[in-house]
BABA-751405 format. One record per atom (N, C-alpha, C): x, y negated, z; atom name. Coordinates in nm, 3 decimals, decimal comma. Each point is the difference from the previous one (the first is absolute). Layout:
% BABA-751405
ATOM    east   north      up atom
ATOM       X       Y       Z   CA
...
This chain:
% BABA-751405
ATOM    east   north      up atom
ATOM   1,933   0,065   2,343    N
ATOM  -0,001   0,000  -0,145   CA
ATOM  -0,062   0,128  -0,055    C
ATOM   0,052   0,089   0,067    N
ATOM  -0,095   0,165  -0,085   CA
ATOM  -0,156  -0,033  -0,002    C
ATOM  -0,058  -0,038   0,147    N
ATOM  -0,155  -0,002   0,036   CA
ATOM  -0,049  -0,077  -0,103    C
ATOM   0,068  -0,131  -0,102    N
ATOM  -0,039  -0,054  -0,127   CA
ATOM  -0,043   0,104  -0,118    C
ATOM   0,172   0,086   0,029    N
ATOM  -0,043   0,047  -0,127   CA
ATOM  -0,085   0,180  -0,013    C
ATOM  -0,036   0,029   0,153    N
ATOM  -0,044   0,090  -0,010   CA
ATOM  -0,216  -0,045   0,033    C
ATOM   0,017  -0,131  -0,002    N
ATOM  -0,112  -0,053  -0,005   CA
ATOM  -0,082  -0,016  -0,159    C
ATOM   0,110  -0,008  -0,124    N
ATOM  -0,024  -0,004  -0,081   CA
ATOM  -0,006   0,195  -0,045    C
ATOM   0,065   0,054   0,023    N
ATOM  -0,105   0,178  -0,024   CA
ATOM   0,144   0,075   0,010    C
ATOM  -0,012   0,110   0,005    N
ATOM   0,135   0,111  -0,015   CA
ATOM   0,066  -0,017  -0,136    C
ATOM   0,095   0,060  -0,036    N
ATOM   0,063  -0,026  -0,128   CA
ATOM  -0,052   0,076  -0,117    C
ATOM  -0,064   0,115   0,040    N
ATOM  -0,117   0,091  -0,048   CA
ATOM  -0,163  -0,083  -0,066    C
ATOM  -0,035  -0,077   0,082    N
ATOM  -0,091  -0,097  -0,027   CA
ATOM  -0,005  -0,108  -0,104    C
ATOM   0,136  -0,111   0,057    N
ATOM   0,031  -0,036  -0,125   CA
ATOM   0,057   0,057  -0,120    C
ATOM   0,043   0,114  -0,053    N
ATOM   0,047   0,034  -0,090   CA
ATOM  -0,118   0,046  -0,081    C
ATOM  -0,127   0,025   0,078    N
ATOM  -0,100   0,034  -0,043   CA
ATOM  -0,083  -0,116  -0,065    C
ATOM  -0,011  -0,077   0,053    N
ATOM  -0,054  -0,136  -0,037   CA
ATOM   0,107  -0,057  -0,084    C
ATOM   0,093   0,020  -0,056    N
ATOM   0,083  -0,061  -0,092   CA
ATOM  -0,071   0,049  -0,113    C
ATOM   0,000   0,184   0,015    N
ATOM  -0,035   0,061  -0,119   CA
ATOM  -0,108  -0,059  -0,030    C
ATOM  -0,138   0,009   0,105    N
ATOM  -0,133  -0,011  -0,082   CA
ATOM   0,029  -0,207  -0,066    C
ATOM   0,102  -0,067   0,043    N
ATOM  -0,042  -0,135  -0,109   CA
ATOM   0,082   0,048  -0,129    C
ATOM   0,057   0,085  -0,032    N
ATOM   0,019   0,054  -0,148   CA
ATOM  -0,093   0,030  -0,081    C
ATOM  -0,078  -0,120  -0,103    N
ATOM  -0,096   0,105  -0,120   CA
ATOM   0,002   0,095  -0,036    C
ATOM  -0,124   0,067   0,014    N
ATOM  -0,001   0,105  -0,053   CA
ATOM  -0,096   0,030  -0,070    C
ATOM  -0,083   0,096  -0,075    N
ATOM  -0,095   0,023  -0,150   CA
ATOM  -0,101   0,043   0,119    C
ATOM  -0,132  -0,024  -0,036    N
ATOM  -0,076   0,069   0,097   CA
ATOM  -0,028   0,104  -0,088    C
ATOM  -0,078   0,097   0,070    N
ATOM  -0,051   0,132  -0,121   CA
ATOM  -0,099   0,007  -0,057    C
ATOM  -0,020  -0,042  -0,097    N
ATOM  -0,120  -0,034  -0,112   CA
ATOM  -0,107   0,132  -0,087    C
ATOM  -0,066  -0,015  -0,005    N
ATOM  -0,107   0,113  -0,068   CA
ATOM   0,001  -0,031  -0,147    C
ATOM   0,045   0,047  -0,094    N
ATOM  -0,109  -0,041  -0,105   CA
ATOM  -0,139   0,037  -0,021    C
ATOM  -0,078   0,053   0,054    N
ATOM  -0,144  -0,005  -0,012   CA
ATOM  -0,106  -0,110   0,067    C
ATOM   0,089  -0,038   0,109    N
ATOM  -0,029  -0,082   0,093   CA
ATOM   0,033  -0,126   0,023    C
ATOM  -0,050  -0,113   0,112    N
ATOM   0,024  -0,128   0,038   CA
ATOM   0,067   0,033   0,103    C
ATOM   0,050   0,125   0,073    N
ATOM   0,070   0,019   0,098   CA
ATOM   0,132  -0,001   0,021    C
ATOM   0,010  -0,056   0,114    N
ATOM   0,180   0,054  -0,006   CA
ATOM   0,051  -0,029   0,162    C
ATOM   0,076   0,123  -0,001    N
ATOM   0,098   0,024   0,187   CA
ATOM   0,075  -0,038  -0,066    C
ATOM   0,070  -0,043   0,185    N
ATOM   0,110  -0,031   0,066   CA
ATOM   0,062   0,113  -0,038    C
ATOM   0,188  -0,024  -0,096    N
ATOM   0,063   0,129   0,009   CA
ATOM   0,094   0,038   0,174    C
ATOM  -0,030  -0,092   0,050    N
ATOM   0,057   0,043   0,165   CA
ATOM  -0,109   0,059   0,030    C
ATOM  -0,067  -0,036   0,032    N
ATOM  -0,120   0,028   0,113   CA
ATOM  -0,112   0,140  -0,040    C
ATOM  -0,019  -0,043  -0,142    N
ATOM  -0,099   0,064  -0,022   CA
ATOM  -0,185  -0,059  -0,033    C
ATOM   0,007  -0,155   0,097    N
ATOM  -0,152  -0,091   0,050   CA
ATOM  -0,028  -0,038  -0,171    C
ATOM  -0,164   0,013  -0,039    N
ATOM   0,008  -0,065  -0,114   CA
ATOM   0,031  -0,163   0,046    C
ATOM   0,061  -0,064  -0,157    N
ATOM   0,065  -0,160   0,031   CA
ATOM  -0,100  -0,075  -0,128    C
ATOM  -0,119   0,092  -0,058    N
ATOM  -0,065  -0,038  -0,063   CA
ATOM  -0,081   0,035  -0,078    C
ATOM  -0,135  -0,018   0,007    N
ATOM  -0,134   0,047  -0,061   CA
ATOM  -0,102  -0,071  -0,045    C
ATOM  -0,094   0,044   0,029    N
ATOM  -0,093  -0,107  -0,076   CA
ATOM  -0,066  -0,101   0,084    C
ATOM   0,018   0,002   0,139    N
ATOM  -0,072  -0,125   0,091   CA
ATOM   0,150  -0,042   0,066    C
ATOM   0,123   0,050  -0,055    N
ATOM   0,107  -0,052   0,032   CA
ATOM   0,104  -0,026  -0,083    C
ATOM   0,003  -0,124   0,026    N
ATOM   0,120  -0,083  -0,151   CA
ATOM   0,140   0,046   0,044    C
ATOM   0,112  -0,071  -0,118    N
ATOM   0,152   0,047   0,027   CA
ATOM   0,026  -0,066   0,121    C
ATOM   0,097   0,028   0,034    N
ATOM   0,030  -0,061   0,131   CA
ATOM   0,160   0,012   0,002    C
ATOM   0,107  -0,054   0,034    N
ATOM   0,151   0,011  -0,006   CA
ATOM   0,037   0,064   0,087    C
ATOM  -0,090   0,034   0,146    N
ATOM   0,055   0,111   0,067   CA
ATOM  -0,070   0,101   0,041    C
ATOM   0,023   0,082   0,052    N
ATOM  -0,114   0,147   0,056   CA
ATOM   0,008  -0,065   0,124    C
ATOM  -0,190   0,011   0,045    N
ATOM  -0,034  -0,060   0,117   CA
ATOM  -0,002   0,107   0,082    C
ATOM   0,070   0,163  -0,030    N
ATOM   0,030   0,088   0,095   CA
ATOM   0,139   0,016   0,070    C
ATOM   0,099  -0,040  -0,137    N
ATOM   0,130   0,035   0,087   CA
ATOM   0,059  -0,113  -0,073    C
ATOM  -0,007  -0,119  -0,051    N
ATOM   0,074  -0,097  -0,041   CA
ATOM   0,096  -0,025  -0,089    C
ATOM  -0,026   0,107  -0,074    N
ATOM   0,062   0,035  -0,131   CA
ATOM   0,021  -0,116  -0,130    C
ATOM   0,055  -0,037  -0,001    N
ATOM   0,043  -0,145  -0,162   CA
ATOM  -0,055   0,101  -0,088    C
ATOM  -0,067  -0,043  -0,071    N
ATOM  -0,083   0,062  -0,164   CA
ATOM   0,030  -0,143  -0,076    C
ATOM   0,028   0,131  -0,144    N
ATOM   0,052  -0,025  -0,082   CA
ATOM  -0,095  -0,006  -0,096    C
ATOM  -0,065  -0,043  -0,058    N
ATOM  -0,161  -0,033  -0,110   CA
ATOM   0,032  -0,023  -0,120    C
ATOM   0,156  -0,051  -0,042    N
ATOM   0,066  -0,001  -0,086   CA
ATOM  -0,065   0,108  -0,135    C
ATOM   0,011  -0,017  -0,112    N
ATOM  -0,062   0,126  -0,086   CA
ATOM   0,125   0,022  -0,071    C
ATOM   0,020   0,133  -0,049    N
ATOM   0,104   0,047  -0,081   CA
ATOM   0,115  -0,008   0,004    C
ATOM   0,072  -0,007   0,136    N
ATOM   0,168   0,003   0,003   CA
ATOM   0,028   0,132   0,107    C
């Protein structure tokens, strides 16, 4: 039974992957079409790249939501 659940990741791992499916605001420019990942840092969007619901660096839930 452990080899199941240590097949699925350490408890460190999943707690990590819990966090990143929590929305979160990505970090937005106002001068710009840009905007990072607030985990990571990867831009999650520019001008030859549309919104997207997660960061294709660390799997982060974004939040695109405006004004709350």
């Amino acid at each position: 039974v452990c080899a199941e659940y240590e097949a699925i990741g350490t408890l460190e791992e999943v707690k990590q992957a819990v966090e990143r499916m929590k929305p979160k605001k990505p970090i937005t420019y106002d001068i710009s079409n840009i905007a990072d990942c607030p985990k990571c840092g990867a831009m999650v969007r520019g001008i030859f790249k549309p919104f997207g619901d997660w960061c294709s660096k660390c799997g982060q839930y974004l939040d695109w939501t405006e004004g709350e």
